[in-house]
C-alpha positions as semicolon CSV with decimal commas, in nm:
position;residue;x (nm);y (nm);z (nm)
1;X;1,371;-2,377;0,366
2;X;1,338;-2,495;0,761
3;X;1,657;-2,541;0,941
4;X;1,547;-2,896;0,981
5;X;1,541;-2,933;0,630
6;X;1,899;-2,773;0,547
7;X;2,099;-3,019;0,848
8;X;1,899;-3,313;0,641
9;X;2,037;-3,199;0,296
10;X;2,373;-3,108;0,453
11;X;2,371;-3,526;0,598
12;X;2,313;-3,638;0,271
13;X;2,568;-3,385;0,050
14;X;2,823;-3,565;0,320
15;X;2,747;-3,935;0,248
16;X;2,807;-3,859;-0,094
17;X;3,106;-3,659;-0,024
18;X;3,246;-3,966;0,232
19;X;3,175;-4,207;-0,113
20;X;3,387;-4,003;-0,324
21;X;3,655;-3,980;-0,060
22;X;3,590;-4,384;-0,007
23;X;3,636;-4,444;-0,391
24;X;3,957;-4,203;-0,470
25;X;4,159;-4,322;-0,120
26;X;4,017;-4,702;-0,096
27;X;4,268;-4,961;-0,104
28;X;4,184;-5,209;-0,401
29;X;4,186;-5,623;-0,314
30;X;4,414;-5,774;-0,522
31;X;4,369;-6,144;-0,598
32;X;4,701;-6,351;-0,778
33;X;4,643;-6,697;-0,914
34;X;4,898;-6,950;-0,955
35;X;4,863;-6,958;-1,265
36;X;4,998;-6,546;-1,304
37;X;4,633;-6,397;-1,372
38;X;4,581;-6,083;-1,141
39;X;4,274;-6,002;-1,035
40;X;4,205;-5,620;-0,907
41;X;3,921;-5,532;-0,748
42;X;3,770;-5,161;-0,565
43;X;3,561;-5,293;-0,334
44;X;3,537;-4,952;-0,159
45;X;3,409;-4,819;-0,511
46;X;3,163;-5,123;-0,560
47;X;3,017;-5,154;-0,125
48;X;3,026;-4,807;-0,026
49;X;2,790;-4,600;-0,326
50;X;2,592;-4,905;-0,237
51;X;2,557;-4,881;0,163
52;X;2,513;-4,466;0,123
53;X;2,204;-4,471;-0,143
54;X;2,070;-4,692;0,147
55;X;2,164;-4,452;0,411
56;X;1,987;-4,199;0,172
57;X;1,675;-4,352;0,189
58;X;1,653;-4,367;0,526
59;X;1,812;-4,026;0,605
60;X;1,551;-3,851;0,329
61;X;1,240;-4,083;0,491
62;X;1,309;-3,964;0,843
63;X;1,421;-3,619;0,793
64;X;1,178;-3,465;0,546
65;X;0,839;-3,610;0,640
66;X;0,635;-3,382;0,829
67;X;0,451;-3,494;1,200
């Protein structure tokens, strides 16, 4: 494997580490009605998996096509 190719794979074993760390330490937004019903939502869970397959993408594009 080129070095080249082992710093991309390294980048992209950390955005998935960083979304783990984002979903288990995220604060959750918690929404009260008046009329008592509580809504709890992870919106670090739901926006950051989401953002980091992008960053994936674009990371694996870049970094393993050949010139």
């Amino acid at each position: 494997m080129k070095p080249k190719f082992t710093s991309i794979t390294a980048a992209i074993i950390f955005i998935w580490i960083a979304v783990t760390l984002i979903g288990v330490f995220a604060p959750n937004l918690q929404i009260l009605e008046t009329g008592g019903t509580e809504l709890t939502v992870p919106v670090g869970a739901i926006c950051a998996p989401f953002f980091a397959a992008i960053a994936t993408v674009f990371v694996a594009f870049w970094g393993y096509r050949e010139r």
